[in-house]
N, C-alpha and C positions, 0 to 999 in steps of 0.2 A: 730348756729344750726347744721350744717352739721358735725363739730369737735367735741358734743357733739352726735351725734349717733354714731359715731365711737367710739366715747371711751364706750358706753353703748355695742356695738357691741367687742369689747375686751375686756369690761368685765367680759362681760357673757357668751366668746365663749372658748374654749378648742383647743390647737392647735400643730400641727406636727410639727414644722418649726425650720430651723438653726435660733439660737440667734440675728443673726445680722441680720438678717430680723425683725424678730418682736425689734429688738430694733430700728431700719430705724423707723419703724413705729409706736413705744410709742415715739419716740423721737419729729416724726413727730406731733401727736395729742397732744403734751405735751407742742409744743411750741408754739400753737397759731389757730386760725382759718385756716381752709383748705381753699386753693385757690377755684374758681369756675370752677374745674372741673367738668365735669359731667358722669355719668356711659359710656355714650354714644361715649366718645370722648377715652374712654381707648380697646387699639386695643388686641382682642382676641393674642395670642400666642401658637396656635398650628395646624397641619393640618393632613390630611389623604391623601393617596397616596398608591396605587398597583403597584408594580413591578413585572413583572410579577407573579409566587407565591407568595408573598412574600407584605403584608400588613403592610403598614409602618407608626404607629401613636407617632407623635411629639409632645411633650410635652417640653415648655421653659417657664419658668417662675411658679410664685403660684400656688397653684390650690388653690380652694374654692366650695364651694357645689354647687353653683351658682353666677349668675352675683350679688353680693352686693357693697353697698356704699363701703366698703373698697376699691378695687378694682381702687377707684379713687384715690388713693395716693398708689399703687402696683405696677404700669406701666402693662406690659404684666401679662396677666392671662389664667386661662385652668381651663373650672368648670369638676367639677366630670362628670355632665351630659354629658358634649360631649365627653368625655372620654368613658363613657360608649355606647353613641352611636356608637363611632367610634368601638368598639370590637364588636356590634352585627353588625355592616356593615361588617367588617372583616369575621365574623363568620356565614353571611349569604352570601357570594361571594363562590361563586363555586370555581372560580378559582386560591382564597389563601387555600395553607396551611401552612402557618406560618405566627403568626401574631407577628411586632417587634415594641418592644418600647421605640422610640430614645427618654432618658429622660435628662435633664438638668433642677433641680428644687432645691428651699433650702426650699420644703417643702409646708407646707399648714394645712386648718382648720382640723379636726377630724372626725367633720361632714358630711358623704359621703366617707370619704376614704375607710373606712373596706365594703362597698359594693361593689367598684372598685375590691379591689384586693379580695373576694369572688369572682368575673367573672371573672378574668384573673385565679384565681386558679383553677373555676371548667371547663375552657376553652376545646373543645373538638380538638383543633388547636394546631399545636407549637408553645410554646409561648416563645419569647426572649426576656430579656430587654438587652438593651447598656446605659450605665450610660455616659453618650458627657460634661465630662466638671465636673457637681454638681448635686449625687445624696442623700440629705437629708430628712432624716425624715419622713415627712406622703411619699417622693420618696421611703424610704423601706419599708415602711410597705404597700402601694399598688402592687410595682412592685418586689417586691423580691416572689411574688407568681407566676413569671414566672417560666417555666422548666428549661430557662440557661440563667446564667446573664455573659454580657461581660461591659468594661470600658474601654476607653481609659486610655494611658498613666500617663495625667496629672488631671485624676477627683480624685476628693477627693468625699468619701463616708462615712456617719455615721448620724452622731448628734439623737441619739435613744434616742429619748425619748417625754415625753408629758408636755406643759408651758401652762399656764395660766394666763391671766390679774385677776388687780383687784382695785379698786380703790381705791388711801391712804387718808382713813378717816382722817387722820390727817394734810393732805396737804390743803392750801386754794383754792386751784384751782379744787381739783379734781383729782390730777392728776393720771395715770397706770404705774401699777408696777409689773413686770413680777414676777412669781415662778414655780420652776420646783418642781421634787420629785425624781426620780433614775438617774438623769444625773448632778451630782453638777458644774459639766463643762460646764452644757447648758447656764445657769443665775443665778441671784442672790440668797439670800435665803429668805425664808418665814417670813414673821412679821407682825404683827396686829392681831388685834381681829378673824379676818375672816383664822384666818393659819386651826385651823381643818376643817373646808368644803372646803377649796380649797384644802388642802391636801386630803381627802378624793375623791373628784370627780379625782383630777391626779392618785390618786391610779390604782381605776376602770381602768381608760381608759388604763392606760399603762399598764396593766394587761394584758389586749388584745392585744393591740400592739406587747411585748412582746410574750405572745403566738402567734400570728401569723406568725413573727419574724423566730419564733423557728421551727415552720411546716415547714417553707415554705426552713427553710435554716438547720436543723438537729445539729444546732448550742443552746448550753445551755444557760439557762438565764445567768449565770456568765458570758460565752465569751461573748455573746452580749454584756454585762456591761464593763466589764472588756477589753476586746480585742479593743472598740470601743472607748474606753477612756471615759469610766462613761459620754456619752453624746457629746462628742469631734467626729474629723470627721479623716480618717484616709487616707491615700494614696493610688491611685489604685493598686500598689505593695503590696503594706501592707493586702488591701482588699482579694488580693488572694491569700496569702502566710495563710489567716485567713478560707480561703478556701471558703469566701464569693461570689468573681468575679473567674468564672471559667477561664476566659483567658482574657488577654489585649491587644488589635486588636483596629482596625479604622473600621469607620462606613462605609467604602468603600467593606474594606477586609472584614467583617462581613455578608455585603446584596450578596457578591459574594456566597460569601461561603452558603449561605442558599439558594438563587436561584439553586447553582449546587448540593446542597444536599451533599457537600465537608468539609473535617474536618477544622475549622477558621485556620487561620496564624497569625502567629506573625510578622506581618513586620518588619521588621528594618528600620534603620534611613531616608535609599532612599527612602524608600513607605509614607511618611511623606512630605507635603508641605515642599520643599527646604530654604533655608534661600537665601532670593534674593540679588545675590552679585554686582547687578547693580546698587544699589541704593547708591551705593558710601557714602560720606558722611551723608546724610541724612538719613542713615539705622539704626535702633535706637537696641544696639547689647544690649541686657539686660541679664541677666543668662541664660535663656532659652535659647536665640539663641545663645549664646557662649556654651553651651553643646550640642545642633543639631551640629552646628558647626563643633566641637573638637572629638562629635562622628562618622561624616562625614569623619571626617579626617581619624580618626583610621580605618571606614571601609574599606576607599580606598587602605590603607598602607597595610591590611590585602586581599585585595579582589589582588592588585598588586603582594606578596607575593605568595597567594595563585595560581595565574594562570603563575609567572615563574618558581613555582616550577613543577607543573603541563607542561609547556613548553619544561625544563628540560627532565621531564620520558619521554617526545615526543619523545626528542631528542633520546632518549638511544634507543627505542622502534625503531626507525624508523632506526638506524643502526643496531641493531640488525636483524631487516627485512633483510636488505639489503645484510648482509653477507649471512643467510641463503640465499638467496634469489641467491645470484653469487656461493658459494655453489648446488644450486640446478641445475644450468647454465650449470656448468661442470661436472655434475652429467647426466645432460642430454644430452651433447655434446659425453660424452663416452660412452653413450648407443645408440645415432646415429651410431657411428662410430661402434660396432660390430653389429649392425646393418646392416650396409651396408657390412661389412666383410665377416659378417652368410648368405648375401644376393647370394655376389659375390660364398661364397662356395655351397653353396645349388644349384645354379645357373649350376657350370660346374659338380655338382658330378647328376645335370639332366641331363646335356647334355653328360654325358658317358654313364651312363647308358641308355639314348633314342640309342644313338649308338651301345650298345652292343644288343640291342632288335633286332636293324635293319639288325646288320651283322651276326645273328643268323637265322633271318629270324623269328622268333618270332611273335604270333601273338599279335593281340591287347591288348586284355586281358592280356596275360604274360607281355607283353610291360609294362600294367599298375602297373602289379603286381611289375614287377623291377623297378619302378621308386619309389612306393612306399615303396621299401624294406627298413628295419631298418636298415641297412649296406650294401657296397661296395658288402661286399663277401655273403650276400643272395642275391644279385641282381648277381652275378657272378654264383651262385648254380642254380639261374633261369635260366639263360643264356645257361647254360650245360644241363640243362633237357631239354630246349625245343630243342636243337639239336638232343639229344638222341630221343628225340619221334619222330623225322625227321629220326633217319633210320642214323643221321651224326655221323663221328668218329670223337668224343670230342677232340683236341688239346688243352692240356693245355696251360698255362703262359709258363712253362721253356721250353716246344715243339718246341713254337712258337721261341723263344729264340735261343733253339739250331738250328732249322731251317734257323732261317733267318743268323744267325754265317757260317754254311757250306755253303751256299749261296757265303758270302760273300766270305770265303778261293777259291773255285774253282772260282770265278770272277777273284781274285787276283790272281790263276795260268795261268790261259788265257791270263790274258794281261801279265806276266812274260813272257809265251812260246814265245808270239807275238814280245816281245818287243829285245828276242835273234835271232832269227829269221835276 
């Protein structure tokens, strides 16, 4: 009973999803009765969380419109519904304005999704998606109606387009049997009686998809087809070289950068969980972590280069200091030194001239006058006036000279006389 509404329920439903999802699950309902699980025991996959500005709704795994039987052979699920509650919690919190949408999904029913990404498109908030891992299918045609989409390194992004169950009238059991219509990459191809209405309902719907596709990303129906691999999913590089993922950042670097209101980073290989090299043998090194690895390697080889060479201009920069620097020493040393020279001469050409004020008898004022004269002999021209205004007979320089000469001859004939005597 229970494997039979399932398959009435992919029959009849229309769906977003990478291929190997719904082939998990025709494979599943094709090969026999569903276990007894119950709606009940299949745990929700997703949550909501504010950081500070910054409204953070998680999405891992299917969506679907609602909690249905399928859901019990899907493992983790995320209906439309709380999806949408979660954007008006967001969008009635005061204190987000940015609302981000960490996705990792291969997709989901059709039913419900184009109202999702209606509200994230007409959102009065900024709206970001981060693509963590896998974001397919009804994941672009909901969230590619954000303002800015970012992905990690290793997600792979695409599978565009719309599949269908249908049941082969021809088989005994009943069994589903998938068909697409614009992604011949997605599944297999159309056959039986039933190919025009199923063709027909895929039409419509990916019609929309496509349009919306296109709004939300300025991307033509062709690239969409064509760039994405007619249905095929395509690499986070690849997604933004297609001009799809505006940047490829971690979810870390991403809530930073929108809490600070800060342009995203591109980390490199250290801002990435390290490859733990303590786990000795037991470390299971697969391609992945032999290219973390090997790019680890390179950046240290580079970051090593980069800061001797750097070390190097230190070096030049801090000699070249150093010369100017003993250079400036002796630059300073010799400007002490006529320093103290211009010190010593300024020094006794004041104390001649306070002398000659004094032995003129000169008053204050003149005194100051000669001391401040521009030269020797204006302080000497001072000297001579201020005798003159005393009434005194000016003796010059050679006076004094010849003076103190005849002085000294009649000295020297006195002690002459004395010494014949």
């Amino acid at each position: 009973m229970r494997t039979e509404q399932i398959k009435n329920h992919l029959a009849t439903g229309l769906f977003a999803a990478c291929p190997n999802y719904m082939e998990g699950l025709i494979a599943t309902v094709n090969g026999g009765e569903i276990a007894k699980e119950t709606i009940t025991e299949v745990s929700p996959s997703h949550s909501y969380q504010e950081n500070g500005n910054v409204a953070i709704i998680s999405i891992d795994g299917a969506m679907t419109k609602k909690n249905t039987i399928i859901n019990a052979i899907c493992g983790g699920f995320t209906s439309y519904d709380i999806i949408s509650e979660y954007i008006t919690k967001a969008e009635n919190s005061a204190r987000v304005d940015t609302i981000l949408f960490n996705v990792d999904t291969a997709g989901g029913e059709v039913a419900g999704a184009d109202e999702v990404g209606e509200q994230i498109f007409s959102s009065s908030k900024r709206t970001v998606t981060f693509y963590n891992n896998l974001g397919a299918s009804a994941g672009i045609w909901i969230f590619s109606a954000s303002k800015e989409i970012y992905a990690n390194r290793t997600a792979m992004i695409g599978s565009i387009g719309v599949m269908a169950g249908y049941r082969d009238a021809k088989s005994d059991d009943g069994s589903i049997t998938l068909v697409s219509k614009n992604a011949q990459n997605k599944s297999c191809a159309i056959n039986g009686d039933c190919k025009q209405k199923i063709q027909s309902r895929i039409d419509d719907v990916e019609k929309i998809f496509y349009e919306r596709v296109m709004r939300n990303t300025g991307l033509s129906a062709t690239e969409i087809a064509g760039k994405f691999g007619y249905g095929d999913v395509v690499s986070a590089s690849d997604a933004k070289e297609i001009g799809f993922v505006k940047e490829i950042t971690t979810l870390d670097a991403l809530i930073k950068s929108l809490k600070t209101n800060s342009t995203v980073t591109v980390p490199t290989v250290s801002d990435d969980k390290p490859v733990n090299l303590n786990q000795g043998a037991d470390m299971k090194f697969d391609r992945e972590n032999l290219d973390v690895a090997e790019a680890t390697f390179n950046a240290l080889v580079a970051n090593r280069d980069t800061l001797t060479s750097r070390m190097e201009n230190i070096q030049v920069q801090l000699q070249t200091a150093t010369t100017a620097l003993e250079a400036r020493n002796e630059e300073a040393n010799a400007l002490t030194a006529r320093l103290s020279e211009a010190e010593s001469t300024i020094r006794a050409e004041f104390e001649t001239r306070l002398s000659e004020a004094v032995a003129c008898g000169a008053s204050l004022s003149v005194a100051l006058e000669m001391v401040k004269a521009s030269s020797p002999e204006e302080a000497s021209l001072l000297a001579i006036k201020a005798k003159e205004s005393m009434g005194a007979t000016v003796q010059t320089n050679a006076d004094a000279e010849k003076t103190k000469a005849q002085q000294e001859h009649e000295f020297a004939l006195s002690l002459a006389k004395k010494l014949s005597v």
